[in-house]
C-alpha positions in Angstrom: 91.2 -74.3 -9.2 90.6 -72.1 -6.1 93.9 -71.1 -4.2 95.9 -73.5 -6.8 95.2 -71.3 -9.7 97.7 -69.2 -11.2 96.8 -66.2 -9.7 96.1 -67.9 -6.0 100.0 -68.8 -6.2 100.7 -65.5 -7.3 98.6 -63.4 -4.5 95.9 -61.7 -4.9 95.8 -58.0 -5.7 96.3 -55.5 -3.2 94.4 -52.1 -3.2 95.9 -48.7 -2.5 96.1 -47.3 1.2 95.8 -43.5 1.6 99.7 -43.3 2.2 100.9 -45.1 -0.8 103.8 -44.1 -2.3 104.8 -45.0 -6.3 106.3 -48.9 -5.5 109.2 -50.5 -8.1 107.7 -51.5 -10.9 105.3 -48.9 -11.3 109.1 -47.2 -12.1 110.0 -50.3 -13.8 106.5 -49.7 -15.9 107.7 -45.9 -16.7 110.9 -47.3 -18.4 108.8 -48.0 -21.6 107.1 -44.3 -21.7 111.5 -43.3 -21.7 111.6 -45.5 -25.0 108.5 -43.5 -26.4 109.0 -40.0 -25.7 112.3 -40.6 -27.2 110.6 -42.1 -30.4 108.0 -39.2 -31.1 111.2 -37.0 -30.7 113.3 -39.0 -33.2 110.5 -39.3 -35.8 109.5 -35.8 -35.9 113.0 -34.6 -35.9 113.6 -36.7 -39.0 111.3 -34.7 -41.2 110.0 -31.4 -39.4 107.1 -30.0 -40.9 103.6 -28.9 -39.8 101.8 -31.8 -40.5 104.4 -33.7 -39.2 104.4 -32.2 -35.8 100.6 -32.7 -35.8 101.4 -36.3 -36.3 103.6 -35.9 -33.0 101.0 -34.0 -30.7 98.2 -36.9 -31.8 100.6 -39.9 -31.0 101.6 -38.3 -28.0 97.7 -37.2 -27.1 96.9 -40.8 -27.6 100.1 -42.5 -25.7 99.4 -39.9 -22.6 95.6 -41.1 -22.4 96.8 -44.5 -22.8 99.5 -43.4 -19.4 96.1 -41.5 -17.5 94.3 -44.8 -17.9 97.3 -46.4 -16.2 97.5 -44.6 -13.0 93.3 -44.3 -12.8 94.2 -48.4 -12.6 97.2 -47.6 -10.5 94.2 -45.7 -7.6 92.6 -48.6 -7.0 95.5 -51.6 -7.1 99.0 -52.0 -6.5 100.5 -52.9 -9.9 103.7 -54.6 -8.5 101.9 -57.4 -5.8 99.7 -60.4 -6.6 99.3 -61.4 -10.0 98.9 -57.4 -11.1 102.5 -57.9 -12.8 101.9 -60.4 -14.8 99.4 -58.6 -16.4 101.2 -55.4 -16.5 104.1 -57.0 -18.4 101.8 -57.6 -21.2 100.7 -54.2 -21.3 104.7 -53.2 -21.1 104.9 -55.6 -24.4 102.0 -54.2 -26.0 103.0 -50.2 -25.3 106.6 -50.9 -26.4 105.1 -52.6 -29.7 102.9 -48.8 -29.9 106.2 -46.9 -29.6 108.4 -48.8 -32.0 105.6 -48.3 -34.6 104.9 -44.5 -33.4 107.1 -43.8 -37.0 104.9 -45.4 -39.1 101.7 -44.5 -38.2 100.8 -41.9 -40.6 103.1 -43.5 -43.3 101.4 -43.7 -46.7 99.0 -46.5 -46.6 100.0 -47.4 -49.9 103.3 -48.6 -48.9 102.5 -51.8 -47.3 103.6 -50.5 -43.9 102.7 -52.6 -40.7 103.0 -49.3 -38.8 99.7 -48.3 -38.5 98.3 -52.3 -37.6 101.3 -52.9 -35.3 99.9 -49.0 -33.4 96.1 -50.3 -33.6 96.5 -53.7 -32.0 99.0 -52.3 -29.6 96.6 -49.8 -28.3 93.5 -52.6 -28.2 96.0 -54.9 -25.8 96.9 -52.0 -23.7 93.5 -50.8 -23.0 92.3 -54.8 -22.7 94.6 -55.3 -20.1 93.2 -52.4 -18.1 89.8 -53.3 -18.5 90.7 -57.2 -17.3 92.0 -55.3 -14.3 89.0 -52.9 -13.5 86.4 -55.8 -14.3 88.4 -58.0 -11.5 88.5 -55.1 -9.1 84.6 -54.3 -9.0 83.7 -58.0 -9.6 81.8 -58.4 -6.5 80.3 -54.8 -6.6 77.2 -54.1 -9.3 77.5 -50.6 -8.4 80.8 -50.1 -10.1 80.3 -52.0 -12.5 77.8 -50.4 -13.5 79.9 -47.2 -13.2 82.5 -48.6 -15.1 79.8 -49.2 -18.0 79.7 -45.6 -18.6 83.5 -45.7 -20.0 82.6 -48.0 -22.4 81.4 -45.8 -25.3 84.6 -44.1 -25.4 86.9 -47.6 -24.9 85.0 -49.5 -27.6 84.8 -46.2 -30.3 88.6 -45.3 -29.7 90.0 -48.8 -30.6 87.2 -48.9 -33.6 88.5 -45.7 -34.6 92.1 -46.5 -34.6 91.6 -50.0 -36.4 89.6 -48.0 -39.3 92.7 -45.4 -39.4 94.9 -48.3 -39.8 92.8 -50.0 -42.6 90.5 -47.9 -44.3 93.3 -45.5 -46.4 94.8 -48.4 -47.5 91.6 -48.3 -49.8 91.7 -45.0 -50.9 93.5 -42.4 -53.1 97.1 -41.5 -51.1 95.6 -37.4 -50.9 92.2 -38.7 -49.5 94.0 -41.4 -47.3 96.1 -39.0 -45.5 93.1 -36.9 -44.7 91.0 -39.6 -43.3 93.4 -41.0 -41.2 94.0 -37.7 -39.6 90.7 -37.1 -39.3 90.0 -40.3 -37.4 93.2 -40.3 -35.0 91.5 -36.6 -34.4 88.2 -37.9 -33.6 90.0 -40.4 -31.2 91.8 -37.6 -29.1 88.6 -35.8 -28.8 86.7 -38.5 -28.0 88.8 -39.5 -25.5 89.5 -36.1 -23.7 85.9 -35.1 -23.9 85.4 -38.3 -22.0 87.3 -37.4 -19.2 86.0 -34.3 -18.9 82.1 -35.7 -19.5 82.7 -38.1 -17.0 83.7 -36.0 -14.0 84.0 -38.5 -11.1 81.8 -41.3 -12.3 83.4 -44.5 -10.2 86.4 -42.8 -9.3 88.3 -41.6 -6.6 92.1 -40.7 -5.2 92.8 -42.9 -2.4 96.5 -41.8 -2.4 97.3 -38.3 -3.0 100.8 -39.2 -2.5 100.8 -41.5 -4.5 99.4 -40.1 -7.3 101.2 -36.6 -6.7 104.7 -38.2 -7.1 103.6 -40.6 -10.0 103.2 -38.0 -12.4 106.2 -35.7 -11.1 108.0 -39.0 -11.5 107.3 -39.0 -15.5 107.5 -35.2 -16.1 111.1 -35.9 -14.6 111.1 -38.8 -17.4 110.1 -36.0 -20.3 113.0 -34.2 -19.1 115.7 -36.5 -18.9 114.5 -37.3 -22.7 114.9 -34.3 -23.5 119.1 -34.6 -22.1 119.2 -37.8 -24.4 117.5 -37.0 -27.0 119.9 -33.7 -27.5 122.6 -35.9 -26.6 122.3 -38.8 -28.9 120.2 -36.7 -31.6 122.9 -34.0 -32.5 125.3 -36.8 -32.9 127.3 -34.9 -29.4 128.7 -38.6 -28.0 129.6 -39.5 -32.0 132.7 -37.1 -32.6 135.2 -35.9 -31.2 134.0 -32.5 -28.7 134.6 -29.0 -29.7 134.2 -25.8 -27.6 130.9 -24.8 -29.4 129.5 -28.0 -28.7 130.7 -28.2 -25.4 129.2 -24.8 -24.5 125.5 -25.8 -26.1 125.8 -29.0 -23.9 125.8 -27.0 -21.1 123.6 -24.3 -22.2 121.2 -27.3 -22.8 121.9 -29.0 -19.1 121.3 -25.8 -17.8 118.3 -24.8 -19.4 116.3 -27.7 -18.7 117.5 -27.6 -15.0 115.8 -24.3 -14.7 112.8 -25.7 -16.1 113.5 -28.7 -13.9 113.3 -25.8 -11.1 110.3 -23.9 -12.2 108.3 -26.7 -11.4 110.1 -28.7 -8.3 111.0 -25.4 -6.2 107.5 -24.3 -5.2 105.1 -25.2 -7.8 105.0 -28.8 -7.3 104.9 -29.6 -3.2 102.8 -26.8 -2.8 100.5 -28.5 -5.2 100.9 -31.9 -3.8 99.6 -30.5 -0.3 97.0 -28.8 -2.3 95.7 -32.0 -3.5 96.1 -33.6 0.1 94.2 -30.8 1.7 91.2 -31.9 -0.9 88.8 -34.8 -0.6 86.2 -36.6 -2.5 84.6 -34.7 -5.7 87.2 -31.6 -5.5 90.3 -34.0 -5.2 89.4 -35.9 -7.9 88.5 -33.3 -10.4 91.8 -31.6 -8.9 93.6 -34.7 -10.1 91.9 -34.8 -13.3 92.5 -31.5 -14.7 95.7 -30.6 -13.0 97.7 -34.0 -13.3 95.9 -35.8 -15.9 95.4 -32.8 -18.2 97.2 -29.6 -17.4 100.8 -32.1 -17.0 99.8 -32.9 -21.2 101.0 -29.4 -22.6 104.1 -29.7 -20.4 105.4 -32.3 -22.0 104.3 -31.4 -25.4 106.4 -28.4 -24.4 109.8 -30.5 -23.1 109.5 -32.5 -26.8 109.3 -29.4 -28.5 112.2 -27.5 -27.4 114.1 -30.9 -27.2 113.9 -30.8 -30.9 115.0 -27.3 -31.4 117.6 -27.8 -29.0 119.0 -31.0 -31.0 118.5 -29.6 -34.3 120.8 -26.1 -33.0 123.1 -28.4 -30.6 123.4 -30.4 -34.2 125.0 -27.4 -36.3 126.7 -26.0 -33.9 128.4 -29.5 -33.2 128.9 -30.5 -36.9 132.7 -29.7 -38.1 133.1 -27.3 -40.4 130.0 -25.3 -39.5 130.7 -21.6 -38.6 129.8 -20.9 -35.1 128.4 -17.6 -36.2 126.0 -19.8 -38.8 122.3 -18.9 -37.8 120.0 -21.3 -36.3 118.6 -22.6 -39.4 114.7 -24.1 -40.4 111.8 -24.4 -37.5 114.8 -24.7 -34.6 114.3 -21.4 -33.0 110.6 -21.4 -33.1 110.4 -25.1 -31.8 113.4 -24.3 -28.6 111.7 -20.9 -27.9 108.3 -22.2 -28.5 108.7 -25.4 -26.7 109.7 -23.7 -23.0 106.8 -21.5 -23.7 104.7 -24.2 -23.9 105.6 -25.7 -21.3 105.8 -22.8 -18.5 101.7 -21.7 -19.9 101.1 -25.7 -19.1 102.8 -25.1 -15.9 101.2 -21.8 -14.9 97.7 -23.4 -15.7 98.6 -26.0 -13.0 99.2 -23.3 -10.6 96.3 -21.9 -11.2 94.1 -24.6 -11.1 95.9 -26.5 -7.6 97.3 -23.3 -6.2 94.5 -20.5 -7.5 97.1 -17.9 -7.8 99.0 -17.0 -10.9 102.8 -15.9 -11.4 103.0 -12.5 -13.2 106.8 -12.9 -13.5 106.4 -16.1 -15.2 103.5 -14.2 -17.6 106.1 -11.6 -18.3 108.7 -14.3 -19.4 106.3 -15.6 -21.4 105.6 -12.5 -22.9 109.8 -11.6 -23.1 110.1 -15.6 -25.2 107.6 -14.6 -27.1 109.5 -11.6 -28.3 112.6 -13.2 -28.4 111.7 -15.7 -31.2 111.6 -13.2 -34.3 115.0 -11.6 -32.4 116.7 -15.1 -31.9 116.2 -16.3 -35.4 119.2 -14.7 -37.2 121.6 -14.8 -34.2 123.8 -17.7 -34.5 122.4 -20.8 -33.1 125.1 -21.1 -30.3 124.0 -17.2 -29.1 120.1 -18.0 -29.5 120.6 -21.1 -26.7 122.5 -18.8 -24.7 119.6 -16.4 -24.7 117.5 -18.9 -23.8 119.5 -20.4 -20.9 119.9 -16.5 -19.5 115.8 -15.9 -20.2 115.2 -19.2 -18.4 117.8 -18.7 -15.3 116.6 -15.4 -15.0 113.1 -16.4 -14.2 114.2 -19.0 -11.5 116.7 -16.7 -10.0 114.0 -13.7 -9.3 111.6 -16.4 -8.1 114.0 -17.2 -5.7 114.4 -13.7 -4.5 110.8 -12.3 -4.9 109.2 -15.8 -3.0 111.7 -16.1 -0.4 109.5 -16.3 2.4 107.0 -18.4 0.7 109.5 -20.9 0.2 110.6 -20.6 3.5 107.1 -21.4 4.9 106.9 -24.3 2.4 109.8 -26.1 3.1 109.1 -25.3 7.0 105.3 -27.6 6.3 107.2 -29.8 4.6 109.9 -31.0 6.9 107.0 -31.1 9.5 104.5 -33.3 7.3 108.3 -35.4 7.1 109.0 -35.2 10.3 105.7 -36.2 11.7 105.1 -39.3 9.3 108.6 -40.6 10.0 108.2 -40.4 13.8 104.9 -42.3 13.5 106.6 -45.0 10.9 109.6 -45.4 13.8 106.7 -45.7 16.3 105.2 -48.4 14.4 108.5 -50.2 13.8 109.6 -50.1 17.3 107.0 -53.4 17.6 109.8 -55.1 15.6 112.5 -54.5 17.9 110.2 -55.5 21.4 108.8 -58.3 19.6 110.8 -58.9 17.0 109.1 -61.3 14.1 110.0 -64.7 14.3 112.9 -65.9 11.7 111.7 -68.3 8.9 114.6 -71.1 7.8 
């Protein structure tokens, strides 16, 4: 078919220039990881037990490899030119299908549930459709390809693995069944983070650290805002009439998780973007891998967490006639305090690992949330958020005192990195306006 085939009317792919930035539908992409944060939230918080939040950190290990798989792809091709969307649709389809049956994938397997099929054959489209798109990339190079053989063993065993989960219990006693299956979707998460780290930088590389800098603040930002909805439409808030209490532990909610919101985006985050532009070849890439593909895991682990203590408090203190001075009740404490510290050790580990240096205030707050858990837990739920809120604020506040002048000096590198690029974009432009390009009817 040569040019007349589907994907010669479509365009070809493009690759990745060093300045890339995130393009549309890469945000368009995003919109389906919104939909399945928002699930793992609603299905743990419909039955909150320990096994059941294991269930949540495996789905959500095995959704965020599926996600690091997608922006390795997203290094080496625009997925919004050529014939990349059409493709990438099919992987929207398939990771939509994964998150609608993210509920029932540990259901009994006695049940007759499609859950666990619907999650298994999900996952095989999504990572076929990235393989179709790394095979067409080094088509015409045996050397990657022969890099890209390497991934195999953990590609082929993963989807095995989760096929047999969604099978094999159906086979066996319920007690046996439920042990199996976790045991397999185990085996899958190690096997596929072990990879990662086994693999180092077989075949791969960081064309764009802009690019890939702002794609994975772009879905932390996501984790947040799901965290807004899922308080918001979980604790029933936009279903009744408002009352002060509830009111008040909106906003103590709002302004929690802008605080958090600023614990990462004030400093933390364009100091480690630079970080990972001042880097090249092996050290950017394992930079990118353990800091952004890793490290960016327990932070939103974290955000889901203390979304769900949030809702569950927000819930009570929301609910007519409930006494505002009722206690948090069940895990809600643990999973709000808990949550935020998850997410600020997640956070201080990417510091550490992009920036080398370590925040002892943010250890002490750690250390303060820590204590605060066993103190919070008979305080009425509505004074327990607001303990939070003034722990979290707190922290941000002092930062901004004690790291004035480093936040000076990093805004100052910024505006000049800005400043510079712009000029040279204007520069290039001004072609336009001498010669400007010719007008097509």
């Amino acid at each position: 078919m040569g040019d007349r085939g589907w994907r010669g009317r479509l365009g070809p792919a493009v690759g990745i220039a060093p300045g890339a930035r995130v393009d549309k539908f890469e945000i368009f992409f995003d919109l389906v990881f919104v939909f399945s944060f928002f699930n793992i939230a609603r299905a743990t918080a419909a039955n909150i037990s320990g096994r059941q939040l294991l269930h949540a950190v495996l789905v959500l290990a095995v959704l965020w490899w599926c996600w690091v798989v997608h922006t390795v792809v997203a290094t080496r091709v625009r997925i919004g030119e050529g014939f990349v969307p059409v493709l990438m649709v099919a992987g929207m389809a398939a990771l939509f299908c994964f998150a609608l049956a993210l509920p029932q994938a540990f259901q009994s397997p006695h049940g007759g549930d499609a859950g666990p099929i619907v999650v298994a054959a999900s996952y095989v489209v999504i990572r076929a459709v990235h393989l179709v798109l790394f095979l067409h990339l080094v088509r015409n190079d045996p050397v990657e390809r022969r890099q890209l053989l390497r991934y195999a063993p953990e590609l082929t065993l993963s989807t095995a693995l989760l096929i047999v989960a969604a099978l094999l219990p159906t086979h066996l006693p319920d007690g046996t069944a439920e042990t199996v299956r976790d045991a397999l979707w185990i085996t899958v998460v190690l096997l596929q983070y072990g990879t990662g780290l086994l693999a180092k930088t077989w075949g791969w590389e960081v064309t764009s650290a802009e690019h890939w800098t702002e794609r994975y603040d772009l879905i932390l930002i996501i984790a947040l805002g799901e965290s807004v909805i899922s308080v918001g439409l979980g604790s029933n808030l936009i279903g009744q009439p408002p009352t002060w209490p509830g009111v008040t532990a909106a906003v103590f909610g709002i302004v929690f998780t802008a605080a958090l919101w600023w614990a990462h985006y004030d400093v933390i985050g364009p100091a480690a973007r630079i970080s990972l532009h001042a880097s090249q070849g092996r050290p950017r890439v394992l930079m990118a891998r353990d800091a952004y593909a890793y490290l960016y895991l327990p932070m939103i682990s974290g955000i889901i967490l203390f979304a769900l203590g949030a809702e569950g408090i927000v819930h009570d203190i929301a609910e007519p006639g409930v006494p505002v001075s009722e206690p948090a009740r069940g895990p809600d404490v643990p999973l709000l305090f808990g949550g935020v510290i998850c997410y600020l050790a997640g956070n201080m580990l990417f510091q550490l690992r992009t920036l080398r240096t370590l925040s002892w205030l943010r250890l002490g707050t750690v250390g303060v949330l820590a204590l605060g858990i066993p103190f919070a837990m008979p305080l009425p739920g509505l004074a327990a958020l607001g303990l939070l809120t003034v722990i979290c604020v707190g922290m941000v506040s002092a930062e901004v005192v004690l790291m004035s002048d480093a936040r000076h000096a990093l805004r100052a590198a910024v505006f000049e990195e800005r400043t510079t690029h712009e000029a040279n974009e204007a520069a290039f432009r001004a072609r336009w306006h001498e010669n400007p390009p010719e007008s097509t009817p």
